[in-house]
PyMOL commands that place a pseudoatom at each C-alpha (Angstrom):
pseudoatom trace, name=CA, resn=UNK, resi=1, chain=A, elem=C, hetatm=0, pos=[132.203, 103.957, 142.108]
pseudoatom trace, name=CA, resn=UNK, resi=2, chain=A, elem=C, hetatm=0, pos=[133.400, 104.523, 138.868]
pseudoatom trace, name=CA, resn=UNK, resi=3, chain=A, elem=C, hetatm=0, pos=[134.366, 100.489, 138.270]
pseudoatom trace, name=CA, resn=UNK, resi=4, chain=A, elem=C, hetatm=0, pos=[130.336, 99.823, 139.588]
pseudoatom trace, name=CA, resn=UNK, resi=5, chain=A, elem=C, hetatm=0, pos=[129.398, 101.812, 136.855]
pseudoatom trace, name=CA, resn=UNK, resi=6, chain=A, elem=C, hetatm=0, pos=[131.493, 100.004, 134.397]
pseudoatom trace, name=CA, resn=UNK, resi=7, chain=A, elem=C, hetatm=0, pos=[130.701, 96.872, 135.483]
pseudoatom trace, name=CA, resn=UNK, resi=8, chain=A, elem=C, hetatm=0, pos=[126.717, 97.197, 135.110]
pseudoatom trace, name=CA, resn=UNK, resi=9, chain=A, elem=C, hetatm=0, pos=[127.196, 99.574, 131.705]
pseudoatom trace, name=CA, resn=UNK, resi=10, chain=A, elem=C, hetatm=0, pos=[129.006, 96.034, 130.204]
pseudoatom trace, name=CA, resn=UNK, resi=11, chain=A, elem=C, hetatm=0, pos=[126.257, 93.970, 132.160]
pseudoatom trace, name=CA, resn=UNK, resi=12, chain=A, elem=C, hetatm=0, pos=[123.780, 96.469, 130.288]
pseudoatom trace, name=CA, resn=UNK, resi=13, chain=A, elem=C, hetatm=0, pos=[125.529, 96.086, 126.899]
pseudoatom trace, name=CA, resn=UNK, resi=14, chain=A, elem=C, hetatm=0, pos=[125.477, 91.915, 126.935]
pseudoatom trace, name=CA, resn=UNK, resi=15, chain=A, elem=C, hetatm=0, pos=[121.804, 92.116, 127.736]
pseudoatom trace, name=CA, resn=UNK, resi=16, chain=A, elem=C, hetatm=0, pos=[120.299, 94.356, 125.298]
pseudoatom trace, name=CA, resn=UNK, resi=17, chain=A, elem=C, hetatm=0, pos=[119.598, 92.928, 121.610]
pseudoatom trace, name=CA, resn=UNK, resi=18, chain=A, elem=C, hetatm=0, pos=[119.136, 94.273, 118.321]
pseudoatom trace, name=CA, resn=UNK, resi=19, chain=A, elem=C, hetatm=0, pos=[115.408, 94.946, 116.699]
pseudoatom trace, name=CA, resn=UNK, resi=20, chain=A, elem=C, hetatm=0, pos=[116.204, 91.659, 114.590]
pseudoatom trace, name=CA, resn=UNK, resi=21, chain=A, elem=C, hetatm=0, pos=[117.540, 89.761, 117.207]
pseudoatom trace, name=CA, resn=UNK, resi=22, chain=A, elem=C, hetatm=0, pos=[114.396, 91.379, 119.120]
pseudoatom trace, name=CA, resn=UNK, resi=23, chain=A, elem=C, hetatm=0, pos=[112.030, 90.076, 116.222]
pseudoatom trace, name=CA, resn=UNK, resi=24, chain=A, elem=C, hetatm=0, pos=[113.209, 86.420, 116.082]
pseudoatom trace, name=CA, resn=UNK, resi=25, chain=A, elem=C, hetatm=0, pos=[112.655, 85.567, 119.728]
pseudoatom trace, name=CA, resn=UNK, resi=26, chain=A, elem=C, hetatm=0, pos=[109.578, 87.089, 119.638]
pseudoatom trace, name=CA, resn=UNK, resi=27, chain=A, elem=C, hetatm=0, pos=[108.165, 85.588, 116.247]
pseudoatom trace, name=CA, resn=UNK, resi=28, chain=A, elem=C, hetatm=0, pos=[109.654, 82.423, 117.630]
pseudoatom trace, name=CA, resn=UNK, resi=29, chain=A, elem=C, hetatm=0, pos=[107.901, 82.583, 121.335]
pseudoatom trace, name=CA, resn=UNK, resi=30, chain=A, elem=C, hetatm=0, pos=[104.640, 83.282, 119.280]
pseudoatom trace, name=CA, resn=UNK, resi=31, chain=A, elem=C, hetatm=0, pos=[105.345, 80.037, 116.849]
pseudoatom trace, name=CA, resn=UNK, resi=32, chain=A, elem=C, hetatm=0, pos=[105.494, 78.299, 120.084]
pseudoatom trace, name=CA, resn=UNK, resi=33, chain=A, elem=C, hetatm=0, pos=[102.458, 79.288, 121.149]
pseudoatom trace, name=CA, resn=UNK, resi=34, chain=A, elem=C, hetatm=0, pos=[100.078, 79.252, 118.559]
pseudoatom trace, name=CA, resn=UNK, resi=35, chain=A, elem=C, hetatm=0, pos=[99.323, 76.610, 116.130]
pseudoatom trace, name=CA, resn=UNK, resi=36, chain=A, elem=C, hetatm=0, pos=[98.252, 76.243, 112.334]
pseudoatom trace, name=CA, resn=UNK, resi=37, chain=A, elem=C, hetatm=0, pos=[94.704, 77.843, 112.796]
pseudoatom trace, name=CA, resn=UNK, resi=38, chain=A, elem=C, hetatm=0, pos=[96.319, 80.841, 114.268]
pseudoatom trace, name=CA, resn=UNK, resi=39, chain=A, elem=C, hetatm=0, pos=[98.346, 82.000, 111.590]
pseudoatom trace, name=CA, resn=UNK, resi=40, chain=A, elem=C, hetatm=0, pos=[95.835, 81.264, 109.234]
pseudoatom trace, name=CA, resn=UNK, resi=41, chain=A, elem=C, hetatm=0, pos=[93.600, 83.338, 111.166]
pseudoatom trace, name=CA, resn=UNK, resi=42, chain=A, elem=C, hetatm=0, pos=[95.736, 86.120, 110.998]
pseudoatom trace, name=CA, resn=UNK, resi=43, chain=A, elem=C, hetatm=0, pos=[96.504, 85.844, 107.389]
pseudoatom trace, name=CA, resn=UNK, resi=44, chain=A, elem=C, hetatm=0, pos=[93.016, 85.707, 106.456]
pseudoatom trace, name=CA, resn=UNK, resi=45, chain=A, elem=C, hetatm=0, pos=[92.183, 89.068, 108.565]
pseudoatom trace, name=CA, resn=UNK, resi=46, chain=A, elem=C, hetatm=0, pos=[95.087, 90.822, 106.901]
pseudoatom trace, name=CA, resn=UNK, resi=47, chain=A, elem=C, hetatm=0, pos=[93.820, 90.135, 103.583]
pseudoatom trace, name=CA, resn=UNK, resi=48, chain=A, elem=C, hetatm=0, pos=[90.337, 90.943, 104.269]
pseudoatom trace, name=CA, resn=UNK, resi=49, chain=A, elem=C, hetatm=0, pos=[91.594, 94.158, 105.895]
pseudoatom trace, name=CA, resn=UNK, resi=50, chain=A, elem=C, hetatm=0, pos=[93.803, 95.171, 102.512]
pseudoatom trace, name=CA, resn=UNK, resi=51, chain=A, elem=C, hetatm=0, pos=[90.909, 94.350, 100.246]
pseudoatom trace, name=CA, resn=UNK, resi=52, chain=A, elem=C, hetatm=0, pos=[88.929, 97.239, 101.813]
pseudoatom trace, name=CA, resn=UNK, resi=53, chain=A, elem=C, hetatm=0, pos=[91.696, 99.574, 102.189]
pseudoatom trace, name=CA, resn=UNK, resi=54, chain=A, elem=C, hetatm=0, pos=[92.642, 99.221, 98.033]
pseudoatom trace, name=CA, resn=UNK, resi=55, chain=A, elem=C, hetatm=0, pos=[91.168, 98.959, 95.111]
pseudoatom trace, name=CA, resn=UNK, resi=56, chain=A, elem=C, hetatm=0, pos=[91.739, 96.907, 91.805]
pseudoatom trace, name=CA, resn=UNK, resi=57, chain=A, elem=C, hetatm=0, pos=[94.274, 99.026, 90.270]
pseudoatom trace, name=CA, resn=UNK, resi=58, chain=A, elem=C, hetatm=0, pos=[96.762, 98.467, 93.326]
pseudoatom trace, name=CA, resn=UNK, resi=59, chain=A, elem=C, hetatm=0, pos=[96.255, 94.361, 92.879]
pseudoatom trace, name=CA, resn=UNK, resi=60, chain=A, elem=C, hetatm=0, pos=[97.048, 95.178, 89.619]
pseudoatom trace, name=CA, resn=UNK, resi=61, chain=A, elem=C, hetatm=0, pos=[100.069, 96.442, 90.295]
pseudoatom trace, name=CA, resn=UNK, resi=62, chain=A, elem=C, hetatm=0, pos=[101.368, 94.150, 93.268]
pseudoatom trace, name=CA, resn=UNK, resi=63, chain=A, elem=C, hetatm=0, pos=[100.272, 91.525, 90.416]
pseudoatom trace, name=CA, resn=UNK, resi=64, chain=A, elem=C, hetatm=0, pos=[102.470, 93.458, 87.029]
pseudoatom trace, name=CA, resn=UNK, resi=65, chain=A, elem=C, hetatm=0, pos=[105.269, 93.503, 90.010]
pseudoatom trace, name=CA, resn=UNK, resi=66, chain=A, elem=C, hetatm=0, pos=[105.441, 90.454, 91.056]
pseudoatom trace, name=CA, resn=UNK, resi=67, chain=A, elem=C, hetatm=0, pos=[105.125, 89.127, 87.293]
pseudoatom trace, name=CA, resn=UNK, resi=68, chain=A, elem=C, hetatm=0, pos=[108.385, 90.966, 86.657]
pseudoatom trace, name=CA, resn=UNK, resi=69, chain=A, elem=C, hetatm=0, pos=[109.880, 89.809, 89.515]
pseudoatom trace, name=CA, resn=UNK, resi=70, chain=A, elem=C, hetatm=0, pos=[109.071, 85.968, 88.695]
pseudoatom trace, name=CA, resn=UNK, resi=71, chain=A, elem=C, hetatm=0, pos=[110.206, 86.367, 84.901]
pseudoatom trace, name=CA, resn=UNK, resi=72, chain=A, elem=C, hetatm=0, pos=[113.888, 87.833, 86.600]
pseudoatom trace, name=CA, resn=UNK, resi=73, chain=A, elem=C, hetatm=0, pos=[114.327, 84.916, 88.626]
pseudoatom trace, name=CA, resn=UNK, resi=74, chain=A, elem=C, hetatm=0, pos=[113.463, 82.784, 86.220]
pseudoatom trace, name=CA, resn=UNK, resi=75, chain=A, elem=C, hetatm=0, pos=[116.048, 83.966, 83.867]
pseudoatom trace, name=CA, resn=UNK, resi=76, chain=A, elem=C, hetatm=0, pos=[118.442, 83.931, 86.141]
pseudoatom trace, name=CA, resn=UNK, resi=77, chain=A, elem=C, hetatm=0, pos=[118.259, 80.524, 87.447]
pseudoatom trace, name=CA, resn=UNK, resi=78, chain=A, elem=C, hetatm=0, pos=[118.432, 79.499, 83.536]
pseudoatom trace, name=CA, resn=UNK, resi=79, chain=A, elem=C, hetatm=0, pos=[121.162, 81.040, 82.933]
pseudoatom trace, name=CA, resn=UNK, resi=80, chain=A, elem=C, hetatm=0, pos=[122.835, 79.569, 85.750]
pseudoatom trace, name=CA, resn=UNK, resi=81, chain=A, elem=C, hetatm=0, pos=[121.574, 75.958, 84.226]
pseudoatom trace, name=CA, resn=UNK, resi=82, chain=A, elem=C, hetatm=0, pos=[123.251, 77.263, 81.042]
pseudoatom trace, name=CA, resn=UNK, resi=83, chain=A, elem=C, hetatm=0, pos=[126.275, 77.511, 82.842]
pseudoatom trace, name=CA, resn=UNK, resi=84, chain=A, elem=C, hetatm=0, pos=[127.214, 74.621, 84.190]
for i in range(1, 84): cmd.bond("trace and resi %d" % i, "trace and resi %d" % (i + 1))
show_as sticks, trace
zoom trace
C-alpha cells in the first residue's frame, strides 16, 4: 500500500503546475480562441470601467509615474550608447 501511495503522490506532483505556468496555458488557450476584436473589446471595457472608478488626480499620477519611468530608461539606454 504504501508504494501505491508513492506512486500516485509522484503522479500527483508531475501533474500539478505553478500559478505562472497556470497563467500561460490559459492566456495562451484564450489567444487561441479569440481574435483581434476580442482583446480590443476587453481593453476598451477596462478603460471605460477605470475612468469611472478614478478621477483626474490618479491619471495624473499614473501619467508623473510613468514620465519618470520613461526619462530612467532613457538614460540608461544612453549611457549604454556612451559606452560602447
Amino acid at each position: 500500500m504504501a508504494k501505491r501511495n508513492n506512486n500516485q503522490e509522484n503522479q500527483n506532483n508531475r501533474s500539478k503546475m505553478s500559478l505562472e505556468e497556470a497563467g500561460q496555458k490559459g492566456g495562451e488557450t484564450t489567444a487561441k480562441n479569440h481574435g483581434h476584436e476580442f482583446y480590443e473589446e476587453i481593453g476598451r471595457k477596462g478603460g471605460e470601467a477605470t475612468a469611472r472608478n478614478h478621477d483626474k488626480e490618479f491619471y495624473e499620477e499614473i501619467g508623473q509615474k510613468g514620465g519618470e519611468a520613461r526619462a530612467r530608461q532613457n538614460n540608461n539606454n544612453s549611457n549604454k550608447n556612451n559606452n560602447s
